[in-house]
C-alpha atoms as an extended CHARMM CRD file, in Angstrom:
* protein
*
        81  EXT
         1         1  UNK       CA            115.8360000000      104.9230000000       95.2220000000  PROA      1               0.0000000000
         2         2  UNK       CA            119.2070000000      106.2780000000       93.7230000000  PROA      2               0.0000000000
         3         3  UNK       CA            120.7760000000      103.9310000000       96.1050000000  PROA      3               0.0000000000
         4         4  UNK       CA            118.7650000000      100.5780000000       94.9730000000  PROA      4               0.0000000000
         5         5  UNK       CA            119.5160000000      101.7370000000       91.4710000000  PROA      5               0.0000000000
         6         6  UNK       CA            123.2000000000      102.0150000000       92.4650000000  PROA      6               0.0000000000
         7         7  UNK       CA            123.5620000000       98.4240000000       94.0410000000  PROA      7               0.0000000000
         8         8  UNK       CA            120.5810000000       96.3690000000       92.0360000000  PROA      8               0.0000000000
         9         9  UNK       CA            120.3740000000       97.9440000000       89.1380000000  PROA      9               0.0000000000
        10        10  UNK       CA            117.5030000000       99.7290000000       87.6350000000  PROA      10              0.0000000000
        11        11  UNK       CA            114.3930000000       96.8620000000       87.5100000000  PROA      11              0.0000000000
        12        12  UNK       CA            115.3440000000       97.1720000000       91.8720000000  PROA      12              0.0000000000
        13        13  UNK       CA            113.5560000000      100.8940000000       92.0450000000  PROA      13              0.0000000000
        14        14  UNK       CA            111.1940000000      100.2550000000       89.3730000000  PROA      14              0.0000000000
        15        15  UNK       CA            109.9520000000       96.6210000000       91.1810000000  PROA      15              0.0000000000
        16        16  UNK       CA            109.7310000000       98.5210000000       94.0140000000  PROA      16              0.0000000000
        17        17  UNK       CA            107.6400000000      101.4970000000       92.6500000000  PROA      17              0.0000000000
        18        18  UNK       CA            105.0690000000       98.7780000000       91.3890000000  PROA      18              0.0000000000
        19        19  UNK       CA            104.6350000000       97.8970000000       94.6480000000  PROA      19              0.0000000000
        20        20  UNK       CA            103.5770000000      100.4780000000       96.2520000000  PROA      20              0.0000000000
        21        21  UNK       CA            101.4540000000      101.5970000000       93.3060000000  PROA      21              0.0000000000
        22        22  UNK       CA             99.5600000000       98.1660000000       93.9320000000  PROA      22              0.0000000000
        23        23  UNK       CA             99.7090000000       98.3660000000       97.9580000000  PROA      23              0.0000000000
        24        24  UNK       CA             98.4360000000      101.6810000000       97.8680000000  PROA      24              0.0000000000
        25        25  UNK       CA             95.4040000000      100.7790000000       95.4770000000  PROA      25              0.0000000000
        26        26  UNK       CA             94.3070000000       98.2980000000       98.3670000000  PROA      26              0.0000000000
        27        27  UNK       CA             90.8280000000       98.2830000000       99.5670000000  PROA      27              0.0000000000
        28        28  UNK       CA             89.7030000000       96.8810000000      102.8460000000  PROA      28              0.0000000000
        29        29  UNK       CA             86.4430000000       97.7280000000      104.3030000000  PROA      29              0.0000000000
        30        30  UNK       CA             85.5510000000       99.1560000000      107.2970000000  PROA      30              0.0000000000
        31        31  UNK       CA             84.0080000000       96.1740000000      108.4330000000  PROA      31              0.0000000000
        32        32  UNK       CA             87.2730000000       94.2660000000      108.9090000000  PROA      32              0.0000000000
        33        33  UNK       CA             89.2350000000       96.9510000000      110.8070000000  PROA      33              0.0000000000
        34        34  UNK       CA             89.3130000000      100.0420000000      107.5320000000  PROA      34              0.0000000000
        35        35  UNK       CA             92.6090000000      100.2430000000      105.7390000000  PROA      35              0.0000000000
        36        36  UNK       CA             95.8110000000       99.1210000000      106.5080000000  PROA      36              0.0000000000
        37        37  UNK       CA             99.2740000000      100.1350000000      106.1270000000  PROA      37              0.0000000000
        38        38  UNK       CA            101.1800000000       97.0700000000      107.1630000000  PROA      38              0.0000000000
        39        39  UNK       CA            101.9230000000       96.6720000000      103.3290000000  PROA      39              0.0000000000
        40        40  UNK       CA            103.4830000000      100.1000000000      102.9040000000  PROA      40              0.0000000000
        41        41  UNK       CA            105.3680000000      100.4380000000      105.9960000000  PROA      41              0.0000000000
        42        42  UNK       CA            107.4650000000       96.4950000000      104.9560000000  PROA      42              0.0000000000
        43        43  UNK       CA            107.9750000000       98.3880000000      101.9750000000  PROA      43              0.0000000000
        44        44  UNK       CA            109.3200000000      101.1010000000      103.1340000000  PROA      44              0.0000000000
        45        45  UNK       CA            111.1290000000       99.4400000000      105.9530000000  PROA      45              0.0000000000
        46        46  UNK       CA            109.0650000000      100.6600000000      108.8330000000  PROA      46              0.0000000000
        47        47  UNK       CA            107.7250000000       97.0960000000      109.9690000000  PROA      47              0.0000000000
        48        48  UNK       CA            109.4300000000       96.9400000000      113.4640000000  PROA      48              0.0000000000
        49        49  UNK       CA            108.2760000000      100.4370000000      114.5200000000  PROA      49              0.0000000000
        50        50  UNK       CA            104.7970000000      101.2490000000      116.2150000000  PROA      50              0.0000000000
        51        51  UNK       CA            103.7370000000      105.0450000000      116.2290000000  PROA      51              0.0000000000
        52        52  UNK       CA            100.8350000000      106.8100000000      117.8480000000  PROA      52              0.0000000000
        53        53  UNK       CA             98.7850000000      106.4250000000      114.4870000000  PROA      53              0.0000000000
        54        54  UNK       CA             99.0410000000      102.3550000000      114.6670000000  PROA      54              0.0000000000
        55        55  UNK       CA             97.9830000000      101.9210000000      118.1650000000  PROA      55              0.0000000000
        56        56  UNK       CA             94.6670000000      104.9100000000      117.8360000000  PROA      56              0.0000000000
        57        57  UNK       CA             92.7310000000      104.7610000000      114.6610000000  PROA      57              0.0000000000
        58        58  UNK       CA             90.6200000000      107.1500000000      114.1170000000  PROA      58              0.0000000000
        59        59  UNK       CA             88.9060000000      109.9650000000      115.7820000000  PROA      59              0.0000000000
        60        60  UNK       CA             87.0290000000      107.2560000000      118.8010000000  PROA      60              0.0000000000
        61        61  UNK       CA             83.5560000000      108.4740000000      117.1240000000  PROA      61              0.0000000000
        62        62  UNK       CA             83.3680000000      105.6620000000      114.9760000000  PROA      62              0.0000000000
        63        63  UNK       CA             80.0220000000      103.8570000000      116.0190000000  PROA      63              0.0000000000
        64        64  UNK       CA             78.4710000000      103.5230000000      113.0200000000  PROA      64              0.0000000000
        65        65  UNK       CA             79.9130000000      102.1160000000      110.2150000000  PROA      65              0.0000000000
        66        66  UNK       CA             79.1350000000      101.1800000000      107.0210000000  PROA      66              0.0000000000
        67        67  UNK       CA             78.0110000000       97.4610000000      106.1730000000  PROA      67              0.0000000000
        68        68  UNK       CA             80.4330000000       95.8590000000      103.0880000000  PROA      68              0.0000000000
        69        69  UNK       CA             78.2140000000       96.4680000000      100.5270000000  PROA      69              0.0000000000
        70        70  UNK       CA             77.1540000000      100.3010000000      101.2050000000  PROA      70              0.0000000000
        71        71  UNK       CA             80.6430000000      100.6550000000      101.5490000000  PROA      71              0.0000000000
        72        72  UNK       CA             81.7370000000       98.8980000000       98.1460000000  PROA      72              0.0000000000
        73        73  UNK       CA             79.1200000000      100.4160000000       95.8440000000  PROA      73              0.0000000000
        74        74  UNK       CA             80.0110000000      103.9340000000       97.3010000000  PROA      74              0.0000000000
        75        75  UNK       CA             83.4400000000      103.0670000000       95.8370000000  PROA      75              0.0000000000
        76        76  UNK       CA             82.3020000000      101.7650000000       92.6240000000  PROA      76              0.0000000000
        77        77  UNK       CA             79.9030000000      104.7210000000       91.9500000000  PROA      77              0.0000000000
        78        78  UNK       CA             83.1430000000      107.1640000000       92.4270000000  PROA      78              0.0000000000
        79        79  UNK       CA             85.1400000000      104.9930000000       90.0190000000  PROA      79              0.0000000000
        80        80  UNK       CA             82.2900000000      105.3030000000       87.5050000000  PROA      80              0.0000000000
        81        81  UNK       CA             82.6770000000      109.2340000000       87.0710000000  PROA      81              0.0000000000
């Protein structure tokens, strides 16, 4: 981030901080494939690299999951508190 301040200025880090505050607040359910970092790794520059974690999700025990809305009220109720 020094860096970006360095060479863009300081609205470069800053832009960049809002980002990831947004990408990171993402919700996808489990019924479309669960969450995804392909936001997070452009961000940080990690787009053209494929580790272990990409390629296996999970733990392989995943047979029953949630429909949308089970999933999407459990999130509500936990913003609620």
């Amino acid at each position: 981030m020094e860096t970006l301040k360095r060479t863009f200025g300081i609205a470069e880090p800053v832009r960049r901080g809002m980002e990831k505050m947004i990408v990171g607040a993402d919700f996808r359910p489990a019924v479309l494939g669960g969450p995804s970092n392909l936001h997070m790794d452009i961000l940080n520059g990690r787009e053209c690299w494929v580790d272990w974690e990409d390629v296996f999700v999970g733990d392989g025990l995943d047979g029953d999951v949630p429909d949308f809305h089970t999933e999407f009220d459990a999130i509500m109720r936990g913003k609620q508190r």
